[in-house]
FIROTI-392246 format. One record per residue (C-alpha): residue number from 0; residue in three letters; x, y, z. Coordinates in nm, 4 decimals. Layout:
SITE  pos  code        xx        yy        zz
SITE  NUM   ALA         X         Y         Z
...
***
This chain:
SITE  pos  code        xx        yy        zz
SITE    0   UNK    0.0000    0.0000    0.0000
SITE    1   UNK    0.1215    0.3615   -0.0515
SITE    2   UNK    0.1102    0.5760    0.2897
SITE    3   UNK    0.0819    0.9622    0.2109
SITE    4   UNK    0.1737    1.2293    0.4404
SITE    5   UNK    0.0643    1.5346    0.3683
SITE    6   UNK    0.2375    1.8322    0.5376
SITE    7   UNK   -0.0118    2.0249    0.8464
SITE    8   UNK   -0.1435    2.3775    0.7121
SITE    9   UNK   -0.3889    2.4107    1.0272
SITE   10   UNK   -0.3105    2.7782    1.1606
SITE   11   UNK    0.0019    2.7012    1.3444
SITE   12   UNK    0.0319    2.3662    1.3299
SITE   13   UNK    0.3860    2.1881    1.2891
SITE   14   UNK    0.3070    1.8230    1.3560
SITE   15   UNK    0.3349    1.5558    1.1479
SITE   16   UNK    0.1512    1.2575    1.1184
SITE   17   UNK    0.4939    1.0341    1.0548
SITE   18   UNK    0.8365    0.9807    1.2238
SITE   19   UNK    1.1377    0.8170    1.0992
SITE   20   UNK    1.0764    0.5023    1.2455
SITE   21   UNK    0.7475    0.4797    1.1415
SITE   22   UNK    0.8783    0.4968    0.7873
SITE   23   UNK    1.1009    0.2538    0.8310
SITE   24   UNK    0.8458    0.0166    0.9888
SITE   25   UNK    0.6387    0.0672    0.7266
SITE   26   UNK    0.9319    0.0024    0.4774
SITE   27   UNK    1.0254   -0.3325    0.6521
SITE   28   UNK    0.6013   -0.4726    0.6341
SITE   29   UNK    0.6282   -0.3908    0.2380
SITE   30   UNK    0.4433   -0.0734    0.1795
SITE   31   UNK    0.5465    0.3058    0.0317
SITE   32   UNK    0.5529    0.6098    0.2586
SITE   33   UNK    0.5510    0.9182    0.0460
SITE   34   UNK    0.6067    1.2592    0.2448
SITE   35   UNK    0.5099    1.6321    0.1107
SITE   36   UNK    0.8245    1.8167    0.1283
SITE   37   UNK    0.9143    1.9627    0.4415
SITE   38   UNK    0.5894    1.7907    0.6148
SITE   39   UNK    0.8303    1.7254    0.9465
SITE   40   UNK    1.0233    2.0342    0.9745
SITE   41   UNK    0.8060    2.1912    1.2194
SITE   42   UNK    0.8778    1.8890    1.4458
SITE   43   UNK    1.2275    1.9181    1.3662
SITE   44   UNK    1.2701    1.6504    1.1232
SITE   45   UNK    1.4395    1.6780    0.7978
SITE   46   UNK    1.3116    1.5319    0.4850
SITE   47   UNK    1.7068    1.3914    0.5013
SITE   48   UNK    1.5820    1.1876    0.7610
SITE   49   UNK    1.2974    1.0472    0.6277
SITE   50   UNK    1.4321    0.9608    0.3040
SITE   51   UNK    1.7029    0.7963    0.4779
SITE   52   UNK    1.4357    0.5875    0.6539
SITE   53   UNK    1.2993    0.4566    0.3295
SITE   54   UNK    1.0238    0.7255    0.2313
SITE   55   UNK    0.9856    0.9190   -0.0578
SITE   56   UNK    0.9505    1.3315   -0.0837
SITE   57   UNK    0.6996    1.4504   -0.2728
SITE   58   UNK    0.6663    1.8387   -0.3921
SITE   59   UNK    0.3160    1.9611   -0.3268
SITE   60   UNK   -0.0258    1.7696   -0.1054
SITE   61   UNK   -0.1995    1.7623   -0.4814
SITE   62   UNK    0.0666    1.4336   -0.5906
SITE   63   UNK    0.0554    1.3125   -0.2123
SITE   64   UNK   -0.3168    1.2993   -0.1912
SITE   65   UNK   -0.3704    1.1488   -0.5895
SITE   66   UNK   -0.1091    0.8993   -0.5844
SITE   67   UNK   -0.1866    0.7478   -0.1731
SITE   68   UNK   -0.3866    0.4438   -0.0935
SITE   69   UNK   -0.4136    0.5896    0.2639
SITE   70   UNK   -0.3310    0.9386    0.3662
SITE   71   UNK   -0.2177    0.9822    0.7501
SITE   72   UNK   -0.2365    1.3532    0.8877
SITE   73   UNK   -0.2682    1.5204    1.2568
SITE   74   UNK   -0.5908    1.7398    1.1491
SITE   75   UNK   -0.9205    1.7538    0.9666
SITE   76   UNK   -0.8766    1.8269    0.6587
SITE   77   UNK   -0.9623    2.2254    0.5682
SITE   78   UNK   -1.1962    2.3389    0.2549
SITE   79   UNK   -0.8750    2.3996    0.0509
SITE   80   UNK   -0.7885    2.0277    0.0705
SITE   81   UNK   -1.1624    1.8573    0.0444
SITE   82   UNK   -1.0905    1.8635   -0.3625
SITE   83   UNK   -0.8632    1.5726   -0.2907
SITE   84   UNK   -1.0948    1.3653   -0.1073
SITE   85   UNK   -1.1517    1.1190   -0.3109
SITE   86   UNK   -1.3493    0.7614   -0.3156
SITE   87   UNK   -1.1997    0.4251   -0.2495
SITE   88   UNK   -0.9276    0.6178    0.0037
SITE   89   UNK   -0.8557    0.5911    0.3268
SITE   90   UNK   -0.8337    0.9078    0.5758
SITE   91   UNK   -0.6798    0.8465    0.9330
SITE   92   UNK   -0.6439    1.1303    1.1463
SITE   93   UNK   -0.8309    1.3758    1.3870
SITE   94   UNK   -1.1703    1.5060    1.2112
SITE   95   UNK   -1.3608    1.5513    1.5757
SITE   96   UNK   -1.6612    1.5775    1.3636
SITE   97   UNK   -1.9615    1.6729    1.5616
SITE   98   UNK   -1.9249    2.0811    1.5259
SITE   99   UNK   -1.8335    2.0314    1.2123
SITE  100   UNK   -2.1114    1.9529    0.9410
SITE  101   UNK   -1.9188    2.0959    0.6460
SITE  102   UNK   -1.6418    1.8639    0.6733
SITE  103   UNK   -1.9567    1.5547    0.7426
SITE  104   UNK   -2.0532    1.6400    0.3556
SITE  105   UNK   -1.7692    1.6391    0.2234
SITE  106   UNK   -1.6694    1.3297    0.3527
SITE  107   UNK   -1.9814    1.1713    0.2569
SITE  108   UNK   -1.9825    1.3492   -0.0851
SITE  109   UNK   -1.6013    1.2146   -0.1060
SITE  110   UNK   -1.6959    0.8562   -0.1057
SITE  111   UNK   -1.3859    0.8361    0.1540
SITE  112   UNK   -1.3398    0.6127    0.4341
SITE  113   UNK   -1.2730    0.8465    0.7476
SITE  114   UNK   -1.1213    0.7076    1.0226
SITE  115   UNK   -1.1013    0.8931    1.3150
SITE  116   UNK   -0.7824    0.8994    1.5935
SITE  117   UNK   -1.0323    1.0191    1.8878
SITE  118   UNK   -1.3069    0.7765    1.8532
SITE  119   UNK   -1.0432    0.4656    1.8126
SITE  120   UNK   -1.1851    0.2380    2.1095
SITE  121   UNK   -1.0698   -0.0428    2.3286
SITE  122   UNK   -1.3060   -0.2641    2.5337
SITE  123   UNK   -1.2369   -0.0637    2.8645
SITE  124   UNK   -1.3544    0.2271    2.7161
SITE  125   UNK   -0.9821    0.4408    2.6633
SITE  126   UNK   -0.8958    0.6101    2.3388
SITE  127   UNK   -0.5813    0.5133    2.2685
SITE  128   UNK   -0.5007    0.7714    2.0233
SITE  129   UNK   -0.6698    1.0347    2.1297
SITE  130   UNK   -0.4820    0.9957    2.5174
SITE  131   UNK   -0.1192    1.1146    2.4142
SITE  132   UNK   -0.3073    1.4709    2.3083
SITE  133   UNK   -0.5246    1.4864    2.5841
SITE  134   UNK   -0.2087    1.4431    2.8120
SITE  135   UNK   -0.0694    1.7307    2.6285
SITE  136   UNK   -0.3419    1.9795    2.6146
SITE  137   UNK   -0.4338    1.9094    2.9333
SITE  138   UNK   -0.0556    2.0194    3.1083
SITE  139   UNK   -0.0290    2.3059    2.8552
SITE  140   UNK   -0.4176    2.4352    2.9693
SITE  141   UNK   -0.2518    2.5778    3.2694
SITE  142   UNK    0.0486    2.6554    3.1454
SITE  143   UNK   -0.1333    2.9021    2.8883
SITE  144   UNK   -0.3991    3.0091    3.1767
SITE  145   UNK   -0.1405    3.1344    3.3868
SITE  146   UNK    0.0273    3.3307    3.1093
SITE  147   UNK   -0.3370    3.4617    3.0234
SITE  148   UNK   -0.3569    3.5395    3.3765
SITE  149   UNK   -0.0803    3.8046    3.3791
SITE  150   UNK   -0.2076    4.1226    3.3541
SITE  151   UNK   -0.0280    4.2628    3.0724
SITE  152   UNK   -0.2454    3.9749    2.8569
SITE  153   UNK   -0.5825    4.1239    3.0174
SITE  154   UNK   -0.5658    3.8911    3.3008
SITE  155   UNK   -0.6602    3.9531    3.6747
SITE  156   UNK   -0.3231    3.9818    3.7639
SITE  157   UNK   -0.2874    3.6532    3.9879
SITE  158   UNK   -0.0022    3.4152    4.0071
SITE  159   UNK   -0.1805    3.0604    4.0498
SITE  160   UNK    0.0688    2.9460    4.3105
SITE  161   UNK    0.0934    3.2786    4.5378
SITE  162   UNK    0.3756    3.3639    4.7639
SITE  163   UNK    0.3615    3.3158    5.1620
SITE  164   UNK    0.0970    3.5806    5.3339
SITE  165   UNK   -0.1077    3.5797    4.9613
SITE  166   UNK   -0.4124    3.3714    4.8844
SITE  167   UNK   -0.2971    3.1047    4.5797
SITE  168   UNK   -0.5245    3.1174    4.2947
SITE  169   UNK   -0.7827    2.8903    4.2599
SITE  170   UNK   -0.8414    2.6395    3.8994
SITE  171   UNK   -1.1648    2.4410    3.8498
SITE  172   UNK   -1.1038    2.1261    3.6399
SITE  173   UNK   -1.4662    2.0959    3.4495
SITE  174   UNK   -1.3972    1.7307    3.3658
SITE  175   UNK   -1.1746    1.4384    3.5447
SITE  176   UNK   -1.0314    1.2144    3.2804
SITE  177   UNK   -0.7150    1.2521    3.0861
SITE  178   UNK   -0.6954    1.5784    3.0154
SITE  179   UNK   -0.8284    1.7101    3.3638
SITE  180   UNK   -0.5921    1.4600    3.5525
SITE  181   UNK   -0.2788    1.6523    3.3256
SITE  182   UNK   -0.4464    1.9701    3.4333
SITE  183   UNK   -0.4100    1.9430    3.7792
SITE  184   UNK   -0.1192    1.7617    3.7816
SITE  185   UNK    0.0489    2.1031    3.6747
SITE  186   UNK   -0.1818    2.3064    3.8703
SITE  187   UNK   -0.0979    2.1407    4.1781
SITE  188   UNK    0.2741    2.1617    4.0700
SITE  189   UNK    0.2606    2.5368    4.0207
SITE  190   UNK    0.0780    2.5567    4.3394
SITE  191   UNK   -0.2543    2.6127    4.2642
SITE  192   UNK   -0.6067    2.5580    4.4948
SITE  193   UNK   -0.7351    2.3098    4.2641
SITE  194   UNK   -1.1125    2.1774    4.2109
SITE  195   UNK   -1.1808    1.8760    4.0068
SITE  196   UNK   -1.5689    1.8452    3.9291
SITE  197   UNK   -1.6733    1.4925    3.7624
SITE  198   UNK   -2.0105    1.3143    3.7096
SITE  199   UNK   -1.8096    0.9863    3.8008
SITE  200   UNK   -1.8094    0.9379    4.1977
SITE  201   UNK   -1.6230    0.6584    4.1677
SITE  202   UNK   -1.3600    0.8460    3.9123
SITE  203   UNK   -1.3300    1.0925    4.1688
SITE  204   UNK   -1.2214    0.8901    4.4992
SITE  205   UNK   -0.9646    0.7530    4.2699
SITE  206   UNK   -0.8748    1.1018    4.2044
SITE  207   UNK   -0.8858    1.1399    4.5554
SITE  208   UNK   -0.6613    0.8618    4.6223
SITE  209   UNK   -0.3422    0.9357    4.3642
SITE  210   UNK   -0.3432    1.3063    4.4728
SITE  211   UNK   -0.3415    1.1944    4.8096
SITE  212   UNK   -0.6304    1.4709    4.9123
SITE  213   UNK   -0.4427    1.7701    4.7643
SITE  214   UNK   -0.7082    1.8422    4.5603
SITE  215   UNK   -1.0342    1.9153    4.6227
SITE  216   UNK   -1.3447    1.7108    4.4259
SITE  217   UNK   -1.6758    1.8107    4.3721
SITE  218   UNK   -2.0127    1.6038    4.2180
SITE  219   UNK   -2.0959    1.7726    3.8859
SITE  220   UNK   -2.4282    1.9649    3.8719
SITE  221   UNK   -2.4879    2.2890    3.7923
SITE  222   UNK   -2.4984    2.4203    4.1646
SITE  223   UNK   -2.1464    2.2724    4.2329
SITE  224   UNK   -2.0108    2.4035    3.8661
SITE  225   UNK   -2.1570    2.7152    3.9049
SITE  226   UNK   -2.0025    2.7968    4.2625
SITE  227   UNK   -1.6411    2.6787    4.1820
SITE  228   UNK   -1.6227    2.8320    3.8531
SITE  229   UNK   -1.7496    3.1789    4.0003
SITE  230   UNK   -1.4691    3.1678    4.2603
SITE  231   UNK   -1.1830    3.0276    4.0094
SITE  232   UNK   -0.9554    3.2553    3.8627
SITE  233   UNK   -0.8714    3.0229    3.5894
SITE  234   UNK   -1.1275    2.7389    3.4171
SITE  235   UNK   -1.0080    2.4488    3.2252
SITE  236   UNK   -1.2843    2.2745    3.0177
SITE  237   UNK   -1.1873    1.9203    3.0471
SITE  238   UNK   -1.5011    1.6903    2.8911
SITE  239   UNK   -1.5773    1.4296    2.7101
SITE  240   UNK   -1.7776    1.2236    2.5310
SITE  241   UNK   -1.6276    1.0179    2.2409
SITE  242   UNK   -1.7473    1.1419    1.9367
SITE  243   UNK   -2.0196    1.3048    2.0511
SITE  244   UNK   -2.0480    1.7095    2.0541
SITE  245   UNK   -1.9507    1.8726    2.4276
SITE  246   UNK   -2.2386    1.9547    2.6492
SITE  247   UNK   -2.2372    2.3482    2.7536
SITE  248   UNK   -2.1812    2.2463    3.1295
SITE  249   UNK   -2.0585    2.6167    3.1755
SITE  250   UNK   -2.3630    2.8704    3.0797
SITE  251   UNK   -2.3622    3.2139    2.9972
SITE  252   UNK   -2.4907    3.3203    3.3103
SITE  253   UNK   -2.2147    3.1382    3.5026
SITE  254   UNK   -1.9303    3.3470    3.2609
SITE  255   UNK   -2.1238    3.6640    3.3387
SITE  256   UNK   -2.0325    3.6181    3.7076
SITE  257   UNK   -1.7009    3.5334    3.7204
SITE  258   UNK   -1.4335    3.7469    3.8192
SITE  259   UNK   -1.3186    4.0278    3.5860
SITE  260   UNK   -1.0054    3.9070    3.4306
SITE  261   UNK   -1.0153    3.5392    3.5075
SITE  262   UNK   -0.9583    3.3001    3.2289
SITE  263   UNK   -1.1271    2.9937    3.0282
SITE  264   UNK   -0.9431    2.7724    2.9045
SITE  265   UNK   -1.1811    2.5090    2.6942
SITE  266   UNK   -0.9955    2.1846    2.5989
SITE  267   UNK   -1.2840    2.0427    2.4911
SITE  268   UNK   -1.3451    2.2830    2.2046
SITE  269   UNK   -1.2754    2.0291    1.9359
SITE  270   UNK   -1.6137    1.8725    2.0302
SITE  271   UNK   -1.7781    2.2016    2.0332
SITE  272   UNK   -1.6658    2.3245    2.3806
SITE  273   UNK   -1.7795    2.2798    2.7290
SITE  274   UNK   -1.8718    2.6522    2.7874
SITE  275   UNK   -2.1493    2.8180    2.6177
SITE  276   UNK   -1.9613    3.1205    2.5444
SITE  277   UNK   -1.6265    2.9432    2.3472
SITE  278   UNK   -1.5653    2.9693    2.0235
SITE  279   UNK   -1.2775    2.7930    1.8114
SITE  280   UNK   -0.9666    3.0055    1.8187
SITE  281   UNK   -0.6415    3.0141    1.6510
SITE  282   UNK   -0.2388    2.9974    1.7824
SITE  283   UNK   -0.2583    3.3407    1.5869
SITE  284   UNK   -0.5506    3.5070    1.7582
SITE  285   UNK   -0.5792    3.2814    2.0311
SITE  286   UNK   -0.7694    3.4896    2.2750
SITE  287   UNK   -1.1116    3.7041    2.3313
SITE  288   UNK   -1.2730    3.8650    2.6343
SITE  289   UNK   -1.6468    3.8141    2.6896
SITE  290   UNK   -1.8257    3.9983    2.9856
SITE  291   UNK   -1.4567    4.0675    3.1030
SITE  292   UNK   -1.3016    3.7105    3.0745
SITE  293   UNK   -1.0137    3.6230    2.8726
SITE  294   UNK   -1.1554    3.2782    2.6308
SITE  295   UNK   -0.8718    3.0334    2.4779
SITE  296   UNK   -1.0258    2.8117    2.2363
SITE  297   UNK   -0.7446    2.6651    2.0201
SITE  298   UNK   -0.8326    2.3921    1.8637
SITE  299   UNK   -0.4989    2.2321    1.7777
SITE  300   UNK   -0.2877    2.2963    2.1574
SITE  301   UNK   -0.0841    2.0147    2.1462
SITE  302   UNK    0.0572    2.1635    1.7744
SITE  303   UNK    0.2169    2.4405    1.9494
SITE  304   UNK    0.4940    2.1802    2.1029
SITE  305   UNK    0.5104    1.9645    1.7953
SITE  306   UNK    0.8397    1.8017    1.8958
SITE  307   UNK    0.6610    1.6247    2.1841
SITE  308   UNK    0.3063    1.6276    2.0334
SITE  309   UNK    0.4152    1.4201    1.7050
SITE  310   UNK    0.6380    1.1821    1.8493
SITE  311   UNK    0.3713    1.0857    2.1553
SITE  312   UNK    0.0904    1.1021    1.8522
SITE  313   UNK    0.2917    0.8687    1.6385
SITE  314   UNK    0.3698    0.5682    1.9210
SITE  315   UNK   -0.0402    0.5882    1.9524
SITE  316   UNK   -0.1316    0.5730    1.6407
SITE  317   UNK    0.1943    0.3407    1.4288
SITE  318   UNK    0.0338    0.0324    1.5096
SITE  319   UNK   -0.2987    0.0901    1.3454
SITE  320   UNK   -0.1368    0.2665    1.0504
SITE  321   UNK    0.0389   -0.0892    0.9953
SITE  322   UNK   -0.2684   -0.2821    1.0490
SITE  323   UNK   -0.4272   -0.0638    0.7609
SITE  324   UNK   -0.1461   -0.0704    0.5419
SITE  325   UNK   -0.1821   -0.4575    0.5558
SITE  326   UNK   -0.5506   -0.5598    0.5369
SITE  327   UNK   -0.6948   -0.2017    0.3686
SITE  328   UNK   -1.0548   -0.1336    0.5063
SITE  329   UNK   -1.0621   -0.5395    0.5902
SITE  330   UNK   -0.8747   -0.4436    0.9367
SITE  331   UNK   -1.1772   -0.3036    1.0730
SITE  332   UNK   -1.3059   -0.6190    1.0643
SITE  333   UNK   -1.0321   -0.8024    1.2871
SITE  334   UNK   -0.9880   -0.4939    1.5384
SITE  335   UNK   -1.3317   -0.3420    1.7253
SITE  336   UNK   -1.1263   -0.0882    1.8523
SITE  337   UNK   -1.0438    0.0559    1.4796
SITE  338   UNK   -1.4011   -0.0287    1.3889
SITE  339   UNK   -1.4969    0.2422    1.6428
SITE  340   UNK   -1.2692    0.4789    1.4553
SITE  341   UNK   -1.4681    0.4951    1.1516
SITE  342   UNK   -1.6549    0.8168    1.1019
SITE  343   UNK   -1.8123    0.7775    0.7633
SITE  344   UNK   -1.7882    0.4768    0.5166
SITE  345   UNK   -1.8591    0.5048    0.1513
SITE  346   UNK   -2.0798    0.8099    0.1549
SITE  347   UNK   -2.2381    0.6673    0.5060
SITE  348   UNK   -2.1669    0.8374    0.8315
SITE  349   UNK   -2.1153    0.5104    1.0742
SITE  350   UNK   -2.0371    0.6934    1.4124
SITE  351   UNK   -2.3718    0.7104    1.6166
SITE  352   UNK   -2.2672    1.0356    1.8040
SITE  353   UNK   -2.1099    1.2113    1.5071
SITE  354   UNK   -2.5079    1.1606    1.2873
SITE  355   UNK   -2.6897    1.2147    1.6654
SITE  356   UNK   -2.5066    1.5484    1.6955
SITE  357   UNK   -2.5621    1.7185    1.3482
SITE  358   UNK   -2.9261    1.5214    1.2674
SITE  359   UNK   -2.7930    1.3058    1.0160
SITE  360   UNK   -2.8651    0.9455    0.9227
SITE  361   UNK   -2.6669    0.6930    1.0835
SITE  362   UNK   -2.5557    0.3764    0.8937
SITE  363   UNK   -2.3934    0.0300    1.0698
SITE  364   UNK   -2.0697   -0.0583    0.9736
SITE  365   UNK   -2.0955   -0.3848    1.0588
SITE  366   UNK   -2.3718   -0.4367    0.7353
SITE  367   UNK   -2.1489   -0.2364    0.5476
SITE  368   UNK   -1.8082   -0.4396    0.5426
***
């Protein structure tokens, strides 16, 4: 099979969906890798390197996307690149399509099967894929909310871990899986007062347990959410559900009562965001202030440290790449965890949550293949 790489153009985004050893690996189980030129130099690899592992460079994503049996990226693909969707292909990467019906059609239109990192599924219920990025986007939420926090960036002027005879800043965690563990891992580190709010009860005594009651943990309803996010100085939208679009947990009314100069930080804006008043931002323009408090809402975090992101992306997701590149669509059948990942098959969106969130029919893969 030939592998295609294309190379990121996602505002700000330097990952790459390949390493060297993944080209190699590829190389040694009898398939092509062929890489857009200069697709890994915003991770720090040269095409030099990936030649050198066995893959070939190719000069523009046109010639990547025509001549690929299966074409690996980081991102969804933008309007500029749906031309090259095209049927009888595979596409493996993020899409996180639920806020995003455009992309739906055009994959359906396409005729190309979508597989999707974030809903790849094992039996426990833990996204593989997806759980490299949430460990990144999750440290870097407060590492971006404090520096949003600085006054010179609009923020109330608070240093999240204090100094003696000064009251610490306080960080609600909206969320308690992989991401809002990460969160409050560095929260706690910087020296934060640190709420975790989760629906789980049972997720939350283990949270309990491995911070060893350094953290506090709240039930989530809208009492509890509204009370710890009103006397936060910085927010970290931390939910989840795979596939599906984010619920607004965090309302409008809740934002207009925080403090002046506090800061949102919504990890879960891919899925549409866990507060009402987000809205997909850019590494470029990555901030606005509503009723007074700063919003992040990047949707690609984890591309602003590509180095780490692509490598830790790339362990996750090599194995399934191979699986594809050996049995084509046919893998699906022999992994239910891949199964999950597929999005839309032949012009049929097969992901419940995905057809639930935008209205759409839903189709069974398992009559389909």
């Amino acid at each position: 099979m030939i592998i295609g790489i294309p190379k990121e153009i996602k505002d700000n985004e330097y990952r790459v969906a390949i390493i060297p050893a993944g080209v190699k690996a590829l190389k040694e189980s009898g398939h092509r890798a062929i890489i857009e030129k200069s697709a890994g130099l915003g991770s720090g690899i040269s095409d030099d390197e990936f030649k050198n592992a066995g893959a070939e460079i190719i000069d523009n994503a046109k010639d990547v996307f025509e001549k690929a049996d299966m074409l690996i990226k980081v991102k969804e693909p933008l309007p500029q690149e749906y031309l090259f969707l095209k049927k009888d292909k595979i596409l493996f990467t993020f899409l996180h399509l639920a806020p995003l019906p455009e992309l739906t059609d055009a994959l359906v239109k396409s005729g190309t099967t979508a597989i999707a990192y974030e809903t790849v599924e094992l039996p426990d219920g833990s996204l593989p894929i997806l759980t490299p990025m949430s460990e990144v986007a999750g440290k870097l939420s407060v590492q971006v909310g404090a520096y949003y926090l600085m006054k010179p960036h609009a923020g109330r002027g608070v240093l999240l871990g204090g100094v003696p005879g000064v009251e610490i800043g306080k960080v609600a965690i909206i969320g308690g899986g992989v991401v809002g563990t990460n969160a409050a891992k560095i929260a706690l580190g910087m020296g934060a007062d640190v709420t975790i709010i989760n629906r789980s009860l049972e997720r939350l005594r283990y949270l309990d347990d491995i911070f060893r009651g350094r953290i506090k943990t709240m039930a989530s309803n809208s009492f509890n959410i509204e009370k710890a996010v009103i006397e936060s100085d910085l927010v970290i939208g931390a939910v989840l559900i795979t596939g599906a679009k984010a619920p607004h947990l965090v309302t409008k009314q809740m934002v207009s009562k925080m403090k002046k100069g506090s800061v949102i930080v919504d990890v879960s804006i891919d899925q549409g965001g866990c507060v009402e008043t987000i809205k997909p931002t850019s590494h470029s323009n990555p901030v606005y202030e509503k009723d007074g408090v700063i919003h992040y809402g990047v949707t690609n975090m984890p591309g602003s440290v590509p180095r780490t992101s692509t490598f830790a992306l790339t362990n996750a997701t090599l194995p399934y790449v191979i699986k594809l590149a050996n049995s084509g669509i046919d893998a699906v059948k022999k992994d239910p965890a891949l199964a999950k990942g597929v999005n839309v098959f032949k012009g049929k969106i097969t992901c419940k949550a995905v057809a639930e969130a935008q209205n759409k029919e839903y189709a069974d893969l398992g009559k389909l293949v």
